[in-house]
N, C-alpha and C positions, 0 to 999 in steps of 0.2 A: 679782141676776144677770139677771134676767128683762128691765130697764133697757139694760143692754148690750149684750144682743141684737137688742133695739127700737131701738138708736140703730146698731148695726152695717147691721141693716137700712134702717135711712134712710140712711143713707151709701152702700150700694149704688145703691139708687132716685136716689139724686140724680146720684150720681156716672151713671147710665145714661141719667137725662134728660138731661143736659148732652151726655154722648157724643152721645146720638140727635139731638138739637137741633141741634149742631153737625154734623153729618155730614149733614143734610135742607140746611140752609145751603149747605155744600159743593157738595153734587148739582148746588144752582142756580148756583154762584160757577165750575165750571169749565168748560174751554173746550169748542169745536166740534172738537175735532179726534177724540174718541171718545165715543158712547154708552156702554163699558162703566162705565167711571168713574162714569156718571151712576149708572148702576142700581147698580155696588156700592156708593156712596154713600148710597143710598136705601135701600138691601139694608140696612145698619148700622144707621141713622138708624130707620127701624121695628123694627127689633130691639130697639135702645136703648129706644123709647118702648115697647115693649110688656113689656120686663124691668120696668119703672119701674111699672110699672099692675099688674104678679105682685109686686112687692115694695110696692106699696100696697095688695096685696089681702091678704097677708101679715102687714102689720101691721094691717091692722083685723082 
């Protein structure tokens, strides 16, 4: 059981890096017509990466 849980957890982390990574992408891909977009994007995008670093701290 113990297995399933460790892989449940890598499947969050990853699934969060992906979110976060793409959403840092984002921040830079959109337009000049508003800063807020930039920072909510940004806002996600380090959210993402730092859920992914608690669920690699997790599984070690």
């Amino acid at each position: 059981m113990n297995e399933w849980i460790s892989a449940i957890g890598f499947g969050i982390g990853l699934l969060a890096f992906v979110l976060g990574v793409t959403s840092i992408i984002m921040s830079f891909m959109t337009s000049e017509k508003g800063m807020s977009e930039k920072v909510e994007y940004s806002f996600f995008g380090v959210a993402g990466i730092v859920i992914c670093m608690v669920m690699g701290y997790a599984l070690s």
